[in-house]
C-alpha angles and dihedrals in degrees: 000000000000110000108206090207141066146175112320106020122119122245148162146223106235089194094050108041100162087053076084118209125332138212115222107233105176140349113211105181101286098354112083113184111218129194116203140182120242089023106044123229116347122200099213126191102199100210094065095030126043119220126188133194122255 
């Protein structure tokens, strides 16, 4: 899997909008910790929940 994000760049959740913009934190094979906005810090695993760039 090639992830087309790291630490530092900014992504959302389409499924989540109101989740706002998050800051990548780590990326830990496939668990990416998120910190948005309006949600507080995600532990995503990327093969169950898209994220985009934003």
């Amino acid at each position: 899997m090639v992830l087309d994000y790291e630490p530092g760049d900014k992504v959302i959740n389409p499924s989540n909008k109101d989740w706002g913009i998050g800051q990548v934190q780590s990326i830990l094979k496939e668990i990416v910790t998120v910190n948005f906005e309006n949600v507080g810090k995600k532990v995503i695993n990327i093969t169950k929940v898209e994220l985009k760039k934003y």
